[in-house]
C-alpha positions, 0 to 999 in steps of 0.5 A, a space after each residue: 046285263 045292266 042297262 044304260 047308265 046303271 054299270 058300277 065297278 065291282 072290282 074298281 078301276 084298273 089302269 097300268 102305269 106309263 112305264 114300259 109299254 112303247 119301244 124305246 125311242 120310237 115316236 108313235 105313228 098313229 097310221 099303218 104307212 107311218 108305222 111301216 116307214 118307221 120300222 123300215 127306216 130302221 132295220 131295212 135289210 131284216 127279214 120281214 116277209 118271203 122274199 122281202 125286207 123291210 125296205 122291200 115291204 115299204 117300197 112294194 106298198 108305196 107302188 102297189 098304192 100307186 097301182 090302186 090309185 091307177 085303178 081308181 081305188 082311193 080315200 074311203 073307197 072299200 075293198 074286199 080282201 077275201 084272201 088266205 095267208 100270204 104275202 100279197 095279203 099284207 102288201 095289199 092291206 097296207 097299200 089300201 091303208 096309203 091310200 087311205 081306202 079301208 080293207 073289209 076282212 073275210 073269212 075264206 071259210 065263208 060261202 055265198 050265204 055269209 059273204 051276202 050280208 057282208 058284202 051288202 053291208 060294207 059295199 065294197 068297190 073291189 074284192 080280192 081273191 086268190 084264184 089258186 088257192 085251191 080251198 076256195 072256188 071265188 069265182 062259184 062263191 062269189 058268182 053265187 052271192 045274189 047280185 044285189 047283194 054284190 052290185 057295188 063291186 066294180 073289178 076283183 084283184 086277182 093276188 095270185 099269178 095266173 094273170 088277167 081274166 074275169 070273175 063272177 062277171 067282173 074284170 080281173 086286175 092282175 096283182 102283178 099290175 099294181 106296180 104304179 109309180 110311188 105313190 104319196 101317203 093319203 092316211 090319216 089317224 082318223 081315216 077307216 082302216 079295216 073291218 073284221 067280222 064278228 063270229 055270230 054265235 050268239 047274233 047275227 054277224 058285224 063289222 067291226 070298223 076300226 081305225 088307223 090309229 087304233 090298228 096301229 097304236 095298238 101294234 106298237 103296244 103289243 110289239 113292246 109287250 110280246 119283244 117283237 123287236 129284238 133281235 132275230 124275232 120271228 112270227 109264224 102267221 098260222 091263224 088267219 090274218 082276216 080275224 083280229 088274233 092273226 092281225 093283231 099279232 102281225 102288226 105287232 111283228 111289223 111294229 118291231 120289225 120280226 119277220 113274218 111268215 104266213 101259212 095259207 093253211 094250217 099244216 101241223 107238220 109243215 108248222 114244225 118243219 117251219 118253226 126250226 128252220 126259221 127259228 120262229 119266236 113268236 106264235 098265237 093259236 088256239 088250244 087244238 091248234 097248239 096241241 096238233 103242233 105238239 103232236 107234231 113235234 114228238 116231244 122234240 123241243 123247240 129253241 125257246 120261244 120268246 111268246 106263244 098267246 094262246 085262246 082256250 076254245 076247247 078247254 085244253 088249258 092244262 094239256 097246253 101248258 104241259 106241251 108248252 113246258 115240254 117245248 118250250 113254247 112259252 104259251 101264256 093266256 091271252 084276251 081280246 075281241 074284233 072291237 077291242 083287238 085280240 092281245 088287248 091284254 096277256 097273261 104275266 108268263 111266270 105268274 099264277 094265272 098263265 093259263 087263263 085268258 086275260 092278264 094286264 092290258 097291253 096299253 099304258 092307255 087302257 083300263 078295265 072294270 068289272 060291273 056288279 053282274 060281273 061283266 067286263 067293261 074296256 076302255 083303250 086306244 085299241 078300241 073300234 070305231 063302230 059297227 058299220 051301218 048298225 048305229 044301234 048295236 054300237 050304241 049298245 056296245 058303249 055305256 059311260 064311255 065303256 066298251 061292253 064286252 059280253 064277257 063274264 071276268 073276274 079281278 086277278 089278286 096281282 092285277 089284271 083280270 081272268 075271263 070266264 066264259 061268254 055272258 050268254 054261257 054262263 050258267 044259272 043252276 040251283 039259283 047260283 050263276 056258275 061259269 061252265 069251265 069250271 065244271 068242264 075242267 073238272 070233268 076233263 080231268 077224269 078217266 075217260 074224258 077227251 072233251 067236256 062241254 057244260 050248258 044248262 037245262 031248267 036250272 041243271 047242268 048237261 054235260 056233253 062228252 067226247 068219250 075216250 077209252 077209260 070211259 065209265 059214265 057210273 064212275 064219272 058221275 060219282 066222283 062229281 056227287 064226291 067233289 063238285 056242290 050238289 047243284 053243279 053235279 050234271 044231271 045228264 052226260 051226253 056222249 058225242 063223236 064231236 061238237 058241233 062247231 063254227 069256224 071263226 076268223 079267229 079259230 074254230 068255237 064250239 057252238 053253245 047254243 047248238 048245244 042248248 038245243 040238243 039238250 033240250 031235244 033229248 029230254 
């Protein structure tokens, strides 16, 4: 990547126009308690989470608040919310936010070694846990985090209903128990609202802090973009809430007004069984996570989807689009980031990019350039604050008032932009920087090729496959030595029972640089 003051546009400045991008009528609270007034004062008796309407949402939050401030818990304290799917985690994220308290968002796939430095890092003065989910033990997690590193935790809120007790040494407050008196608004646009973690594959996991006004301007943009207020709408929250793309998507459906309802834990069937009874209108997920769903559905379609955002980790691009003509589901690409927020930008649904990751940005507010060496450049209200306590990989992340992404783009014809791969994915073969899904996408649609993973090694390609029954390596590279440039023909094919991945608040990834490894290891 460039350096400091060296970033020039390749494709030019892209901005969309004013028009279109903020729901008719609205002002735009610039806080989450303002935004959930706004949307309770005007559809109090829709559906907005199990057992609750928006009205019931509002006025849970301003006694929860109440019940954080008997607790202590008040204006730029931290909390931990180390929680599943589930009402309680919205109510508790929003009750904070009135507080003006700022939640740290953890992955409950997250054991002892990764809670630590999190921890460590954001010092929180509370944490809560779900004691009767039963994938997580917290209290064996958390009573194995080594004890400096969880020294600024005073009490855990237990979201769950097995009442009062202890943690890892710490008094449980009981989520029953925070039912104080209403409590007043103490946000502001300006305060810290919440941190997601970034995924690690390529450095050591960050905080991404962020702010109330970006969380909340930028769900308003994406309610109006995705229709998250019409009538009827309905969002199945079957990504984690903790990571950006199950957030992002949320607060859209708050923003609107839709109904929300969570998944604890991603089930295919109990998905589908949702979706129809509920009449589910608006999803995100994964390419693995779509296609389990379209397994599940057994060629019975849905009643149509007004929007389906969908993340390519796997290279099933083309296998999703046809599930989602087949059901309906209206699955478009989608991009985002913990900094910039996941549907930073979408894909046009009828246009000839829909599967690509990327699109226009959501904001009439934000732009995007790409650089001379293909990086794309944000710029937006969405954008985060900082890296919590790490003021040098912030000052890296920003170069003329621009967001660096560490992603490789490339303009779209009819605006908007279409990624690529990760910068440090990209491959450099026969002295030509070529992106890996273009080779895997070819390999993909060949016989015998379930899944397709492309790294580099001295300047050649190495495919790693997962093999299926038609499988035939002899044919398989003759028919690359027939269609791809001679110096994107893999040199190697490596068969594999599966990837070696990493589970991410936002989906399980493909582990690249594991990968990398294997492949210099099999030399």
């Amino acid at each position: 990547m460039p350096g400091a003051g060296s970033v020039k546009p390749r494709a030019g400045l892209w901005r969309r126009g004013r028009g279109g991008t903020m729901m008719a009528g609205m002002a735009r609270p610039a806080t989450l308690p303002a935004l959930l007034e706004t949307t309770a004062a005007r559809n109090p008796r829709g559906a907005a989470l199990p057992g609750f309407d928006w009205a019931g949402v509002a006025g849970a939050v301003r006694r929860i608040a109440g019940g954080l401030a008997a607790a202590g818990i008040g204006p730029g304290d931290r909390v931990a919310l180390f929680l599943p799917n589930r009402p309680g985690f919205l109510l508790l994220l929003l009750a904070l936010a009135r507080r003006g308290a700022c939640a740290v968002l953890l992955n409950t796939r997250f054991r002892a070694a990764e809670l630590a430095p999190l921890l460590a890092g954001a010092q929180p003065k509370a944490i809560a846990v779900a004691r009767d989910f039963p994938a997580v033990d917290a209290d064996a997690i958390l009573g194995s985090v080594p004890p400096e590193a969880r020294a600024s935790l005073r009490l855990a809120i237990g979201v769950d209903a097995l009442g009062e007790g202890a943690l890892a040494g710490l008094p449980v407050l009981p989520f029953a128990a925070l039912r104080g008196a209403d409590e007043a608004d103490r946000s502001t646009p300006d305060a810290d609202c919440l941190t997601f973690t970034t995924s690690g594959t390529t450095a050591g996991p960050k905080l991404v802090l962020h702010r109330q006004r970006s969380i909340a301007t930028h769900a308003q943009d994406v309610a109006a973009r995705i229709g998250t207020a019409a009538p009827g709408a309905a969002f199945l929250a079957a990504v984690p809430l903790c990571g950006t793309f199950g957030l992002a998507a949320a607060m859209a459906a708050l923003a609107g007004g839709a109904a929300i309802h969570p998944m604890e834990r991603f089930d295919a069937a109990a998905a589908d069984a949702l979706i129809r009874r509920e009449g589910v209108t608006h999803l995100v997920g994964g390419d693995d996570l779509l296609l389990m769903l379209a397994e599940a559905a057994s060629g019975r379609p849905y009643a149509r989807f007004a929007f389906t955002g969908f993340a390519n980790f796997h290279g099933n691009a083309e296998r999703v689009m046809a599930a989602s003509a087949a059901l309906n589901l209206a699955v478009r690409g989608v991009y985002g980031s913990s900094e910039a927020q996941a549907l930073f930008a979408l894909q046009d649904p009828a246009g000839p990019h829909a599967a690509v990751g990327g699109g226009t940005p959501a904001s009439a507010e934000a732009a995007f350039r790409i650089a001379e060496d293909g990086e794309l450049l944000l710029r937006g209200p969405s954008l985060f604050d900082r890296y919590l306590g790490d003021e040098a990989a912030t000052a890296r992340a920003r170069v003329e008032g621009w967001f660096r992404s560490g992603d490789l783009a490339e303009a779209q014809p009819e605006g908007g932009f279409g990624f690529l791969t990760r910068a440090g994915d990209a491959l450099r073969l026969g002295g030509f920087l070529v992106s890996p899904e273009e080779i895997e996408s070819f390999l993909l649609a060949q016989p015998g090729v379930t899944a397709a993973q492309v790294v580099a090694l001295d300047g050649r390609a190495i495919a790693f496959l997962i093999p299926g029954a038609a499988y035939d390596e002899a044919a398989l590279h003759a028919a690359c030595e027939r269609s791809l440039a001679r110096f994107k023909v893999p040199a190697r094919f490596v068969t594999l029972a599966e990837f070696p991945t990493t589970d991410g608040p936002n989906g399980r990834k493909v582990q690249r640089a594991a990968l990398r490894e294997m492949a210099r290891g099999a030399r």
